[in-house]
C-alpha positions in Angstrom: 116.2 -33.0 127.4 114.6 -31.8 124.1 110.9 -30.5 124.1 110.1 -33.1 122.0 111.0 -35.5 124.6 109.7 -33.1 127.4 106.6 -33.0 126.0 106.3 -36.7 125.3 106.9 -37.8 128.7 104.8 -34.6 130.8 103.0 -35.9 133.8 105.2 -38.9 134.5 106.8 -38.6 137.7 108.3 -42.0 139.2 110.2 -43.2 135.9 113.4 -42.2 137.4 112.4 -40.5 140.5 114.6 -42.4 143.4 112.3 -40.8 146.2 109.1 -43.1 145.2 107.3 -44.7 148.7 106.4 -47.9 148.2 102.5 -48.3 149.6 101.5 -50.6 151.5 97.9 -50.9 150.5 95.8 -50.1 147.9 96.4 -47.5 145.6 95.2 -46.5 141.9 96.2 -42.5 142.1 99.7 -43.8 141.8 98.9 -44.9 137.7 100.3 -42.6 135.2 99.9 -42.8 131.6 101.8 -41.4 128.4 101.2 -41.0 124.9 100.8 -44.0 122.8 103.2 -42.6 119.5 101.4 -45.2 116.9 97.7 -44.7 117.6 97.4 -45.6 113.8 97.5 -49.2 114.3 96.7 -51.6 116.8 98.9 -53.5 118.2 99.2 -55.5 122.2 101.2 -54.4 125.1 101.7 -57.1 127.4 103.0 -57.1 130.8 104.1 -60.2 132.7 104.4 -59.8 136.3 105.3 -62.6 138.0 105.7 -61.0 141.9 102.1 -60.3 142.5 100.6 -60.5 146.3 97.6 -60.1 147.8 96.2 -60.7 150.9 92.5 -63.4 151.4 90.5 -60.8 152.9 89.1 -63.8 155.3 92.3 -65.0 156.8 94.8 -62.7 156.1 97.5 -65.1 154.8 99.2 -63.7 151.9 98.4 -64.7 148.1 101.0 -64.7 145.5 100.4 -64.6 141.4 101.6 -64.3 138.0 99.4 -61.3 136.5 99.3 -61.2 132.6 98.1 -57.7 131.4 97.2 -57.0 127.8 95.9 -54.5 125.8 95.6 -52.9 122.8 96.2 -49.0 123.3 94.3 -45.9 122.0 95.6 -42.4 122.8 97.0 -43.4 126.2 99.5 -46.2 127.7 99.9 -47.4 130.9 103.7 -46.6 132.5 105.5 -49.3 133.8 107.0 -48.2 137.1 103.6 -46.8 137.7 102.2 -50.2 137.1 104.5 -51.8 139.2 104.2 -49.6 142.2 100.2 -50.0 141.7 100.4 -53.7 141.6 102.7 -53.9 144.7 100.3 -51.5 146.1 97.8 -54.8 146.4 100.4 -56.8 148.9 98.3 -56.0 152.0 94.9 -55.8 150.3 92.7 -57.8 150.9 90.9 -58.9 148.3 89.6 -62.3 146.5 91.6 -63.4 143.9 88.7 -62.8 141.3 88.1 -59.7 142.8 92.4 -58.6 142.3 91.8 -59.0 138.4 88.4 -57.2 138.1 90.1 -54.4 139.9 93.0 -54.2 138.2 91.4 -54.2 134.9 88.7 -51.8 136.3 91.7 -49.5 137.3 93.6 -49.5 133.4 90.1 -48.6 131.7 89.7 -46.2 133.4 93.1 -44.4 133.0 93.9 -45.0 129.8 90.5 -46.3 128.1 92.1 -48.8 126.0 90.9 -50.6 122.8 91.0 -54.3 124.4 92.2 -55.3 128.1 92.8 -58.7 129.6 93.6 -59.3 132.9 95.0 -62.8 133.8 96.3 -64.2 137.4 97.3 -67.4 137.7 97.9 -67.8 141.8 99.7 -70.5 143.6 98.0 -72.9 145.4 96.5 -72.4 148.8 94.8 -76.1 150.4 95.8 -77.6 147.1 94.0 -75.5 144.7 95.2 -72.9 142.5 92.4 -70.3 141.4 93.4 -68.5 137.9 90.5 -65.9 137.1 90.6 -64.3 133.3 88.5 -61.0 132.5 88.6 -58.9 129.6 86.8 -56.2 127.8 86.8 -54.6 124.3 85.2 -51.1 123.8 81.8 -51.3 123.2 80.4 -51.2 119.8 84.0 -51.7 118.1 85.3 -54.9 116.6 86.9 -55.2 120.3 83.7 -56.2 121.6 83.4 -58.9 119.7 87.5 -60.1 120.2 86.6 -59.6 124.2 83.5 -61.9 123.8 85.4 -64.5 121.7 88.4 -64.7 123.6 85.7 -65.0 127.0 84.0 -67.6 125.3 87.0 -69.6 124.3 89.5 -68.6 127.0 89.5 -72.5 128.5 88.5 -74.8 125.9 92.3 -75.8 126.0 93.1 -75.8 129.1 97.0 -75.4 130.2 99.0 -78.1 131.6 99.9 -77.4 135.2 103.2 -78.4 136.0 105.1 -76.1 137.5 103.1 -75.4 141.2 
């Protein structure tokens, strides 16, 4: 491995590690981050992850989701396999669905302080209703802020056609 490339990917552990637990609850120390190599522009990053569960922190019976995560990075991005063991880390939480996507997005500002974030889930339904909560934020007093507010503002004024759950 060249030092370059040593350098680039210091303090990521899991990407390749065949020893990683899977949790079983909770868990936001297992988020790494890496360099983002084109902090000159902006650009999004978008995960689709379309295994998420959760637990309803009232009866116990599991929740299941499509997450969409995107941002626009800064100096830091989120690693995937470290995103995906911190997502499966939620499958015996229990949490509210609203609460899931607050947390999550909570959780990626805080590690890697990005430009923009939006946190989608779109669950299944439980009782006959599906619950899809949106949240977002843009770093306060950039031109972020105001793409968080509009993309708030406007996030349902078209709302999807649900045909597929």
């Amino acid at each position: 491995m060249s030092t370059r490339t040593q350098e680039e990917t210091k303090g990521i552990t899991l990407l390749g590690n065949q020893n990683v637990s899977y949790e079983q609850d909770y868990v936001p120390q297992v988020l790494e981050t890496f360099d983002n190599k084109h902090p000159d522009h902006d650009y999004f990053v978008k995960f689709n992850c379309p295994e998420f569960t959760s637990l309803c922190p009232i009866t116990g019976q599991p929740d299941f989701a499509t997450l969409y995560i995107s941002y626009v990075p800064d100096i830091k991005m989120v690693e995937s396999k470290s995103l995906k063991l911190y997502l499966f880390s939620f499958r015996n939480h229990g949490d509210f669905h609203e609460d899931c996507v607050n947390i999550i997005m909570k959780d990626l500002i805080a590690l890697m302080n990005p430009k923009y974030i939006e946190v989608w889930g779109k669950f299944t339904p439980r009782g006959g209703i599906s619950i899809d909560p949106y949240c977002n934020y843009g770093r306060p007093g950039t031109p972020w802020e105001n793409v968080a507010w509009e993309r708030l503002s406007r996030h349902d004024l078209y709302p999807e056609k649900i045909d597929n759950r």
